[in-house]
One Martini backbone bead per residue (centre of mass of N, CA, C, O) as a GRO file, in nm:
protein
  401
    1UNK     BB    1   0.398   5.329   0.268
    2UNK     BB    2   0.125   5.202   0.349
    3UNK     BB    3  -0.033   4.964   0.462
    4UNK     BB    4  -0.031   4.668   0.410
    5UNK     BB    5  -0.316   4.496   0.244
    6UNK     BB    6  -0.418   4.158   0.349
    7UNK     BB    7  -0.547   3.849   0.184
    8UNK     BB    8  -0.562   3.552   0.349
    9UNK     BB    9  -0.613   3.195   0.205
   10UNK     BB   10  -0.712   2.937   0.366
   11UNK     BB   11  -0.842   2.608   0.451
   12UNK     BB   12  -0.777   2.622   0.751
   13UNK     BB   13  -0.750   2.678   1.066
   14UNK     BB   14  -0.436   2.765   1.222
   15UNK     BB   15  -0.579   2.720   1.497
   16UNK     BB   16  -0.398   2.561   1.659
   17UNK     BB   17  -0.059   2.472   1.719
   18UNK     BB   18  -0.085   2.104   1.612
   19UNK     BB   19   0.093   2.117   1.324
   20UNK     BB   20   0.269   2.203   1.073
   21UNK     BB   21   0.039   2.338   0.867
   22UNK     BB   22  -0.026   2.541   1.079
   23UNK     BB   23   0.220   2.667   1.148
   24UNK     BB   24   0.291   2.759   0.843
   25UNK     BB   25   0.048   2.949   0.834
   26UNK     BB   26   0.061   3.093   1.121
   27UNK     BB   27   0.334   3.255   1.070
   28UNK     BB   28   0.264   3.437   0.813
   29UNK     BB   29   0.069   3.581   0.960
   30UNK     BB   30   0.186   3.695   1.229
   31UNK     BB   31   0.438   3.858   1.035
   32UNK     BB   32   0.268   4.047   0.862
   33UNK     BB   33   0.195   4.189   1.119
   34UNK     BB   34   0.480   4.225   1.285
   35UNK     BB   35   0.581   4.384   1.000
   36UNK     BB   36   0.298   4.586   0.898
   37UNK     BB   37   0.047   4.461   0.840
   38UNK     BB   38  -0.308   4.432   0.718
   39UNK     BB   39  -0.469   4.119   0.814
   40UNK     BB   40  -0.650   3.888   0.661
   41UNK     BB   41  -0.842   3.583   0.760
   42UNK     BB   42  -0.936   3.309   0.518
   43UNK     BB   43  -1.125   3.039   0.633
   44UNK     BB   44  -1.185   2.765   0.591
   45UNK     BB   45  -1.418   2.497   0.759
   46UNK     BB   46  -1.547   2.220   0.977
   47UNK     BB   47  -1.425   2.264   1.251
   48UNK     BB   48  -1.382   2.321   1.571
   49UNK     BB   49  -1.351   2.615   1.719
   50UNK     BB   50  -1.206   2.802   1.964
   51UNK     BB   51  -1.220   3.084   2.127
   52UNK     BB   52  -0.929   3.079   2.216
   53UNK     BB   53  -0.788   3.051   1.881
   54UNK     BB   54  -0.934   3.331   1.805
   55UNK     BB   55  -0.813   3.517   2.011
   56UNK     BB   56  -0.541   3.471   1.921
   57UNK     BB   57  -0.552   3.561   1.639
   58UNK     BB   58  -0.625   3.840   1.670
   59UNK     BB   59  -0.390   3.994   1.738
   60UNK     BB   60  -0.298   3.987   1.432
   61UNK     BB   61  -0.607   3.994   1.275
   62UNK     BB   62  -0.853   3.946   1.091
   63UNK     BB   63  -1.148   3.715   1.103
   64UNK     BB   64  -1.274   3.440   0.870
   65UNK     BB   65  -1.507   3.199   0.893
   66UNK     BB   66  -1.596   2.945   0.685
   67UNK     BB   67  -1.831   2.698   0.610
   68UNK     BB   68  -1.633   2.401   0.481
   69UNK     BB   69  -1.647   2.093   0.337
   70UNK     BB   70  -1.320   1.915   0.220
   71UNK     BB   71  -1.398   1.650   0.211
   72UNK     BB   72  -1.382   1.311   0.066
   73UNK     BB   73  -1.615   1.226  -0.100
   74UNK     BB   74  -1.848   0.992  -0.278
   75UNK     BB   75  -1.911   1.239  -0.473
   76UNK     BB   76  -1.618   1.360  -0.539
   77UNK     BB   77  -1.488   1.128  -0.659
   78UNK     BB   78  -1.682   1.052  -0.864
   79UNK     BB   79  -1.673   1.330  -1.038
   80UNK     BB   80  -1.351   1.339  -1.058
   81UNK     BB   81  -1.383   1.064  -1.245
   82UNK     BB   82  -1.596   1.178  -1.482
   83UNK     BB   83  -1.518   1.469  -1.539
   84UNK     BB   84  -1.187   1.540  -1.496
   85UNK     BB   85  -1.122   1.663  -1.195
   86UNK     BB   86  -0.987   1.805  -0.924
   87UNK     BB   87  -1.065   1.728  -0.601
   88UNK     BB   88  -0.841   1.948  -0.477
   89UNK     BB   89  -0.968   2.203  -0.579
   90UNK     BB   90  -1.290   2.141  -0.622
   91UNK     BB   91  -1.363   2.152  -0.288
   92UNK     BB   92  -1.228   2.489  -0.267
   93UNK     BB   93  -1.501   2.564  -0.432
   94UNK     BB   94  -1.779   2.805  -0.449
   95UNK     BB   95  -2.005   2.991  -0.472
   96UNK     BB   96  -2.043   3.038  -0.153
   97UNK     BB   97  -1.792   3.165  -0.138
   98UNK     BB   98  -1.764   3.385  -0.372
   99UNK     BB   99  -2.014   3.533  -0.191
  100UNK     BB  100  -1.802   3.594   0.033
  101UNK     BB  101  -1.625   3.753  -0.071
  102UNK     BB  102  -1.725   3.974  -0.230
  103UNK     BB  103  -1.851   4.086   0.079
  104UNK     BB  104  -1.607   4.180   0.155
  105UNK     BB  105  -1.505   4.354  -0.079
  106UNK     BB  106  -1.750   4.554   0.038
  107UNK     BB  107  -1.587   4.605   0.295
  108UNK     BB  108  -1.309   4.570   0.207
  109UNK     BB  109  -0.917   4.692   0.140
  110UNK     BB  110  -0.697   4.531  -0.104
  111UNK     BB  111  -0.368   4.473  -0.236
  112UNK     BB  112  -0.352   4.171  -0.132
  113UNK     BB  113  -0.334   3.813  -0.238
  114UNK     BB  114  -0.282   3.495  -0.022
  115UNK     BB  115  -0.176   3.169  -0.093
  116UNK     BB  116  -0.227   2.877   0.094
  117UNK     BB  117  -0.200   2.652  -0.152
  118UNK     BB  118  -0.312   2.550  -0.435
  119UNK     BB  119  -0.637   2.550  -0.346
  120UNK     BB  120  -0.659   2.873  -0.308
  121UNK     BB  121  -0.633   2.977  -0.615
  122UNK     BB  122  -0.889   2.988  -0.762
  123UNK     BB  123  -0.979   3.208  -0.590
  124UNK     BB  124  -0.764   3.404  -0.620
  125UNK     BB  125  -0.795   3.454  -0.942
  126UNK     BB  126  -1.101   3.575  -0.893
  127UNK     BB  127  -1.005   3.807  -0.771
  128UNK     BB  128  -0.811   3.939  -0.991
  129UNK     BB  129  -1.002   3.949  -1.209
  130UNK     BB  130  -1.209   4.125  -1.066
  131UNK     BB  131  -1.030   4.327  -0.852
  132UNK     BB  132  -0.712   4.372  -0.958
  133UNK     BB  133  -0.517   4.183  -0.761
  134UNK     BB  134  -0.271   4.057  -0.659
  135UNK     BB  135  -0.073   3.734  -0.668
  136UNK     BB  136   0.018   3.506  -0.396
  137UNK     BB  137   0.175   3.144  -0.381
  138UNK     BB  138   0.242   2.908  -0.107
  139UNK     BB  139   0.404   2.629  -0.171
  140UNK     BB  140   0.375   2.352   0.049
  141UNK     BB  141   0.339   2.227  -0.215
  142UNK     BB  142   0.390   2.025  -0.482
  143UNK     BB  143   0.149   1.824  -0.543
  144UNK     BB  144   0.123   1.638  -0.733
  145UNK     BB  145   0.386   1.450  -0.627
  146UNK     BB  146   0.229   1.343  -0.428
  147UNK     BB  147   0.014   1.271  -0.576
  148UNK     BB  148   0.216   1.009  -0.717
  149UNK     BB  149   0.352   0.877  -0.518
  150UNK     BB  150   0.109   0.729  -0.375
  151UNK     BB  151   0.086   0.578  -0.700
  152UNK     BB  152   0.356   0.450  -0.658
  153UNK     BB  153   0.295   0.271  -0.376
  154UNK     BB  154   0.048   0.132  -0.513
  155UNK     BB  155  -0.072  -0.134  -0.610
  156UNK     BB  156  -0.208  -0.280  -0.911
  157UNK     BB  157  -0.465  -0.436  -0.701
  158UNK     BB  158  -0.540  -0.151  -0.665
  159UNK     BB  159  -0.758   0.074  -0.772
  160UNK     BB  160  -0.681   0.348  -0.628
  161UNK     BB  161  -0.431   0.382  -0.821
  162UNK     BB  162  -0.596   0.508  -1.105
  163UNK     BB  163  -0.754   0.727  -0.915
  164UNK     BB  164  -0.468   0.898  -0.856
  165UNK     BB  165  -0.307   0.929  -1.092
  166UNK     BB  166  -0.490   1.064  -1.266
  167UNK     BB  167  -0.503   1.324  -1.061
  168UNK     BB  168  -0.216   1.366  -1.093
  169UNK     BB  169  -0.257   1.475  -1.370
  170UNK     BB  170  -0.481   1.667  -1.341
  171UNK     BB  171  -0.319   1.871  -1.147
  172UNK     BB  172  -0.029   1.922  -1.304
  173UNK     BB  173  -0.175   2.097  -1.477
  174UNK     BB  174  -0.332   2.285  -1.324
  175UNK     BB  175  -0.070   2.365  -1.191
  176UNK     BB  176   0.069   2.502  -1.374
  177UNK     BB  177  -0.131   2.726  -1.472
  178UNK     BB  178  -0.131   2.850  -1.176
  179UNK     BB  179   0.134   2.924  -1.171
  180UNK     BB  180   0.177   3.105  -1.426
  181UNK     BB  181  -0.089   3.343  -1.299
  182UNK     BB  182   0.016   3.424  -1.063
  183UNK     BB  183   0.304   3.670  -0.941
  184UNK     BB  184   0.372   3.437  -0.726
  185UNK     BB  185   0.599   3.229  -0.609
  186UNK     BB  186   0.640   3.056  -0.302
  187UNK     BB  187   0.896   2.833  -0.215
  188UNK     BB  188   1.057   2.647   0.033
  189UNK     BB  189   1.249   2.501  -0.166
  190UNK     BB  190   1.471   2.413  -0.451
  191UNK     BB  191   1.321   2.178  -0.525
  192UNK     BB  192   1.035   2.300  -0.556
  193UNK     BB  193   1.148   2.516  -0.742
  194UNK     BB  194   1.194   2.357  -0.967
  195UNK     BB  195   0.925   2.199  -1.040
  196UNK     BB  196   0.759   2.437  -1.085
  197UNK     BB  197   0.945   2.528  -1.335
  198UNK     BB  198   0.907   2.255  -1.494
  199UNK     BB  199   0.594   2.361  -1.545
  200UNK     BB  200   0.652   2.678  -1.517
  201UNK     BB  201   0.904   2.850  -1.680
  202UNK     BB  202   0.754   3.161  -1.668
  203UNK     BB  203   0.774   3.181  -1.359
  204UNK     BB  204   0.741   3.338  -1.056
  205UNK     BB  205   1.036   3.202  -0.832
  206UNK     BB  206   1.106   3.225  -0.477
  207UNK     BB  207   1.247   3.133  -0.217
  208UNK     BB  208   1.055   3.062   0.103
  209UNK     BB  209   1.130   2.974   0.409
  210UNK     BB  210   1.047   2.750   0.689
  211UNK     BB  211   1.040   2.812   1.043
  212UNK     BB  212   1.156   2.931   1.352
  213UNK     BB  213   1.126   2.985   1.714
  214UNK     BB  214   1.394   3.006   1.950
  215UNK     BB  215   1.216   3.066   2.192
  216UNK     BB  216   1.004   2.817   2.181
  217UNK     BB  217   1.251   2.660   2.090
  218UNK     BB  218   1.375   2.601   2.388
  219UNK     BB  219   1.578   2.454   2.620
  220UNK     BB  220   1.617   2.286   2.892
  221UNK     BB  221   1.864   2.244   3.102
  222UNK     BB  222   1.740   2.124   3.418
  223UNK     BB  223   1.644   1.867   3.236
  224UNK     BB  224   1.665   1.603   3.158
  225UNK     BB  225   1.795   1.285   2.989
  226UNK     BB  226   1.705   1.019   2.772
  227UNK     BB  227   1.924   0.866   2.567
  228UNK     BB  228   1.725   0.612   2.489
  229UNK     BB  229   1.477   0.832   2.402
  230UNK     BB  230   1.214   0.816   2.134
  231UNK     BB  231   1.059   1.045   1.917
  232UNK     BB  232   0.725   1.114   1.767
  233UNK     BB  233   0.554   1.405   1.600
  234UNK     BB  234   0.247   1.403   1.450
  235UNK     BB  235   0.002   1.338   1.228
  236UNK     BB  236  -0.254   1.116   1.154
  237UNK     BB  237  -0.474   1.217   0.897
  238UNK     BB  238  -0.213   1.129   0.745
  239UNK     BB  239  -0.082   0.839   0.550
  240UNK     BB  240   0.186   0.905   0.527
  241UNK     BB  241   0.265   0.915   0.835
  242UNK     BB  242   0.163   0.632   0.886
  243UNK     BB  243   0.346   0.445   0.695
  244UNK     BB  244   0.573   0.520   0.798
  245UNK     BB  245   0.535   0.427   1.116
  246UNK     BB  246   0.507   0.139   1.050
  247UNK     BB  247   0.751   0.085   0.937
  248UNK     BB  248   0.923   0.132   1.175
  249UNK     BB  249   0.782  -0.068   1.360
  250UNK     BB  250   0.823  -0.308   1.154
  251UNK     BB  251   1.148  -0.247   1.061
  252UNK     BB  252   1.325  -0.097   1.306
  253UNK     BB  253   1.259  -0.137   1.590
  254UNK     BB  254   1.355  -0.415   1.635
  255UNK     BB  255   1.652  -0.401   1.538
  256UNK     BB  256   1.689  -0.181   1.808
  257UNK     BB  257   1.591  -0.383   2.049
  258UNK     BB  258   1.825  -0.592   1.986
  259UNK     BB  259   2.025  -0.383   2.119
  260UNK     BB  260   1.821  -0.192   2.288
  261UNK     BB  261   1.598  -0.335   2.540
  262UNK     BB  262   1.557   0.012   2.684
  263UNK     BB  263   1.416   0.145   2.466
  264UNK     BB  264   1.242   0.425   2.368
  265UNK     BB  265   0.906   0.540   2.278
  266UNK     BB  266   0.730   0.840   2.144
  267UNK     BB  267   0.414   0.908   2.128
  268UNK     BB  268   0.283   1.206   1.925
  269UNK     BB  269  -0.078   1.263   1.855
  270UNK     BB  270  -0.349   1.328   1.693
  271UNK     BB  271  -0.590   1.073   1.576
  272UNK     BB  272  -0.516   0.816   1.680
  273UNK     BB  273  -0.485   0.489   1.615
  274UNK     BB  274  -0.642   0.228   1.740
  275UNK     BB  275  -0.401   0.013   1.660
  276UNK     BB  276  -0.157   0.191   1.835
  277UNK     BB  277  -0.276   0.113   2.122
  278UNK     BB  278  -0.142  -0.195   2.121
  279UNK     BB  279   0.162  -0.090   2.170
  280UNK     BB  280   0.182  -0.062   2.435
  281UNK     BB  281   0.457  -0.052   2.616
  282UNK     BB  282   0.767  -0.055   2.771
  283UNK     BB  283   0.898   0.088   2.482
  284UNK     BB  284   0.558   0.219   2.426
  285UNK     BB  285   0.413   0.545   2.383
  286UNK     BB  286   0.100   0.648   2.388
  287UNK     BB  287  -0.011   0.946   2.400
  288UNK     BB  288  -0.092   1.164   2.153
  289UNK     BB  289  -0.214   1.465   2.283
  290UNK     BB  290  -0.076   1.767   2.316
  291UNK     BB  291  -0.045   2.102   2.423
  292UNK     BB  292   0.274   2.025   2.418
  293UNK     BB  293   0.625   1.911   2.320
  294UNK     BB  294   0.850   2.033   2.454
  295UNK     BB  295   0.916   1.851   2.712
  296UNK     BB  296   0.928   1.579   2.555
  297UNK     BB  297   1.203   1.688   2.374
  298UNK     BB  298   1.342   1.765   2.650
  299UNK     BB  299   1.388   1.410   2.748
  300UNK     BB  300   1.482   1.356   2.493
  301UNK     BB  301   1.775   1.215   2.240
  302UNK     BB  302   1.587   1.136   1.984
  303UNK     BB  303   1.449   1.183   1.680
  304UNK     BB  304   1.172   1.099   1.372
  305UNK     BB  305   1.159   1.068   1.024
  306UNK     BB  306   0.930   0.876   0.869
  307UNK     BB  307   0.910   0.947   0.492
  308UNK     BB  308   0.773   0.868   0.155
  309UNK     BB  309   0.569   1.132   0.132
  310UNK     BB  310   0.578   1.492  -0.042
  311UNK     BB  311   0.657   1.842   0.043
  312UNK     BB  312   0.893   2.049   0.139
  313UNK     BB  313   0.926   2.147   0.482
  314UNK     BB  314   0.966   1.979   0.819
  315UNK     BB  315   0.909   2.149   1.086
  316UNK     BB  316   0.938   1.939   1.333
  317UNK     BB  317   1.287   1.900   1.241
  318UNK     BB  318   1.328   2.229   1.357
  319UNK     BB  319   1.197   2.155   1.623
  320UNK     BB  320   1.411   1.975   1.724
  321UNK     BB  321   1.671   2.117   1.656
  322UNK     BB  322   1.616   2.352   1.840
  323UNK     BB  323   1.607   2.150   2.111
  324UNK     BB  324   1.836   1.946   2.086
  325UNK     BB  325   1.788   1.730   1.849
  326UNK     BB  326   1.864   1.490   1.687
  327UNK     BB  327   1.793   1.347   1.332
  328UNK     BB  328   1.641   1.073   1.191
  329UNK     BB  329   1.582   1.054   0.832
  330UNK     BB  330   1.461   1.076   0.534
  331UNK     BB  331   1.492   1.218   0.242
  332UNK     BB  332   1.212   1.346   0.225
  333UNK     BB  333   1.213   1.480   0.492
  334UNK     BB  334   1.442   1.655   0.453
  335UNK     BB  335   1.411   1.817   0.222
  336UNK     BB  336   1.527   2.127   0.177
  337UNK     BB  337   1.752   2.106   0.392
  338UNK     BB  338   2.028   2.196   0.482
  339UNK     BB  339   2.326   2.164   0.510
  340UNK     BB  340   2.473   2.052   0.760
  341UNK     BB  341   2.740   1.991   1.078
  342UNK     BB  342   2.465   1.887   1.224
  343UNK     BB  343   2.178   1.635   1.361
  344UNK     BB  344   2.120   1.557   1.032
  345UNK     BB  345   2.015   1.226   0.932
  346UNK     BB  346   2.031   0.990   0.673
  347UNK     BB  347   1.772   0.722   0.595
  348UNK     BB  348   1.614   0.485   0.369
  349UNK     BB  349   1.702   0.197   0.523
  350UNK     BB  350   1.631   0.038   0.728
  351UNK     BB  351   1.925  -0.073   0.879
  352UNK     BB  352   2.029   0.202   0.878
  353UNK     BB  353   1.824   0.370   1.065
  354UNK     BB  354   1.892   0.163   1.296
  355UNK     BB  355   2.213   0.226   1.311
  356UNK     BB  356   2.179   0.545   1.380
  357UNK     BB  357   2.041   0.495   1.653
  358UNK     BB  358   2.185   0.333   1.792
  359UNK     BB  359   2.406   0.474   1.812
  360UNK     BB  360   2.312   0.752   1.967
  361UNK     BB  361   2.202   0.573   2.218
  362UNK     BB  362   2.511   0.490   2.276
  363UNK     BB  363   2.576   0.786   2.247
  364UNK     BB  364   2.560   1.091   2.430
  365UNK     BB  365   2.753   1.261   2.357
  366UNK     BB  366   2.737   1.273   2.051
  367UNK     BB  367   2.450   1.357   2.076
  368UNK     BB  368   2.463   1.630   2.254
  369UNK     BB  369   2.631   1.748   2.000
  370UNK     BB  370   2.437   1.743   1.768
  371UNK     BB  371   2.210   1.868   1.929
  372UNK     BB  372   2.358   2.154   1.923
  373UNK     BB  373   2.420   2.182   1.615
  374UNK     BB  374   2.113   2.181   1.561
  375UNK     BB  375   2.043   2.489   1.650
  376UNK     BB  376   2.273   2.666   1.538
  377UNK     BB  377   2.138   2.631   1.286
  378UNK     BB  378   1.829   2.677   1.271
  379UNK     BB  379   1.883   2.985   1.377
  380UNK     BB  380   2.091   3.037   1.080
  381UNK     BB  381   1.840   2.962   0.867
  382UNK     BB  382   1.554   2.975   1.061
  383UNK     BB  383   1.324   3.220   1.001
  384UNK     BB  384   1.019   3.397   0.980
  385UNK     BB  385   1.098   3.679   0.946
  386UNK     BB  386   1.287   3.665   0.714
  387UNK     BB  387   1.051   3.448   0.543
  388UNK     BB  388   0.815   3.683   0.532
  389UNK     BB  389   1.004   3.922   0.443
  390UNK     BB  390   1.019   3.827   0.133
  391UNK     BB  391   0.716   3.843   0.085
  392UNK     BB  392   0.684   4.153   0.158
  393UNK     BB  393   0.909   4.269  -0.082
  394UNK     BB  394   0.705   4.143  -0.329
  395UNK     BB  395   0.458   4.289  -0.280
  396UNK     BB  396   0.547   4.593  -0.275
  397UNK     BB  397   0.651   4.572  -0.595
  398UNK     BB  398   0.350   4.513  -0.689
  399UNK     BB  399   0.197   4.765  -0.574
  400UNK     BB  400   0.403   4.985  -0.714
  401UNK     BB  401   0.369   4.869  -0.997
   0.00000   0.00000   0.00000
């Protein structure tokens, strides 16, 4: 057949790729592309794009970024809370979006559209009724599982709390259903796709996990590294990596101190909070942004993933086993991971979490052999092309039909 013609709808424009969620959408559109597709991306976005981003995803497809805030207004709260509707979904969607889809599809024309994120279904569902185009969406998390996870961590004398639950029950109906209408789901794990499924029995779920490219991250061996010094690169303005974050500070790290008072934390990432500004000191430091993290990778002895609410698959975590770190994480952050035969520990009580951390540091030849274990799993498991290959199978099966 000739050139499959995609339109690709994500929530915010994923270059550059400086965190996890653009890492995964970015890597599907290049994939796209470098598999013989024809690729449009159809991006919301309200953050400021540079030029250098814009030109570079252009390599890959055609670029189209609408101009639209995302943000949860004290409109859109109060309404979501009055209306009982989904403020996750219907934040993404407006007459002028839908105005601007129209115009695209009398300028081009798609025989697939591919929805990032569940957030994007209801737009790819009228995009299907109107133009009878095939739709598939990559399920980047069940969502409704974030908001009750984060709905049964907060207290109960937070009222916060009963309109997080409430959205959590509404978006998980309208999930269901959404599931159940698209043409396909990809979920990036196992266990995504059970959920899915236990949502939605008749629906079309397939496993498409989530890569890494192995040239991109690999290890300098010429560099030496710090055995003692543990990385930390996060996104800031999700609230689950930050309470993550503090539980490390404040309940792991005291005790890997009282053993290694020479240990190192390096914290990398944008939009890095005020108040962890405080925590710089001779043990930890704060970085921020930085325009690579490859480097800072290459010269330290272990990652970790202190995280208590998500789903899918930490991309972060792939890409540091690339780097040749071994990798201690709680089971939420590793979900989805298979069984490696090294480099990724698991941990979800303070005092484990501090104990094997203790362990890799005092130990490097055992890290540094771990952490070889874990490059040579990422390679033989977690590939762009392999995963990016099963969704474009499935496209052309569904336009062939």
């Amino acid at each position: 057949m000739e050139k499959l013609r995609i339109l690709q709808l994500v929530p915010r424009f994923p270059f550059p790729l400086d965190d996890g969620g653009k890492i995964g959408i970015a890597n599907i559109f290049k994939e796209f592309s470098k598999q013989g597709a024809d690729v449009t991306l159809f991006s919301l976005g309200h953050e400021y794009v540079s030029k250098e981003a814009i030109e570079d995803a252009a390599q890959y497809g055609k670029i189209h970024i609408f101009p639209h805030n995302t943000e949860n207004t004290a409109t859109r709260i109060l309404s979501s809370a009055l209306f009982r509707n989904s403020i996750y979904l219907k934040k993404h969607i407006s007459t002028e979006i839908i105005s601007e889809i129209n115009k695209l599809f009398h300028e081009q024309e798609f025989d697939i559209v591919h929805a990032d994120h569940t957030c994007m279904a209801p737009l790819a569902l009228y995009i299907k009724e109107k133009f009878k185009i095939p739709v598939g969406l990559r399920l980047h998390n069940i969502e409704y599982s974030i908001w009750k996870r984060y709905a049964d961590e907060l207290k109960s004398i937070n009222p916060k709390k009963y309109y997080v639950r409430q959205q959590s029950e509404i978006l998980k109906k309208a999930e269901a259903e959404i599931i159940n209408e698209v043409d396909v789901n990809f979920a990036i794990t196992e266990p995504d796709k059970k959920r899915a499924l236990e949502l939605a029995p008749e629906a079309n779920v397939i496993v498409a996990s989530a890569g890494v490219n192995p040239d991109e991250w690999k290890p300098d061996v010429t560099v030496g590294r710090n055995p003692k010094e543990i990385v930390l690169a996060t996104t800031y303005h999700w609230v689950h990596n930050v309470n993550g974050l503090k539980w490390f500070l404040n309940e792991v790290l005291p005790k890997v101190l009282s053993e290694i008072p020479d240990a190192q934390l390096t914290l990398i990432g944008k939009e890095a909070p005020e108040w962890l500004k405080n925590y710089n000191s001779k043990n930890i430091k704060v970085l921020g942004y930085v325009d690579k993290v490859q480097p800072y990778y290459n010269k330290a002895g272990l990652n970790i993933s202190p995280l208590f609410v998500g789903g899918g698959i930490r991309i972060k975590i792939l890409e540091a086993m690339a780097m040749e770190l071994p990798v201690v994480a709680t089971s939420l952050a590793a979900e989805g991971i298979k069984q490696s035969n090294g480099g990724l520990f698991i941990a979800d009580k303070k005092q484990g979490f501090a104990l094997k951390i203790i362990e890799l540091l005092s130990n490097p030849s055992m890290a540094r052999e771990q952490g070889k274990s874990a490059r040579q799993f990422v390679i033989s498991e977690y590939s762009w092309g392999k995963n990016v290959g099963i969704m474009l199978e499935e496209y052309k099966k569904l336009v062939e039909n």
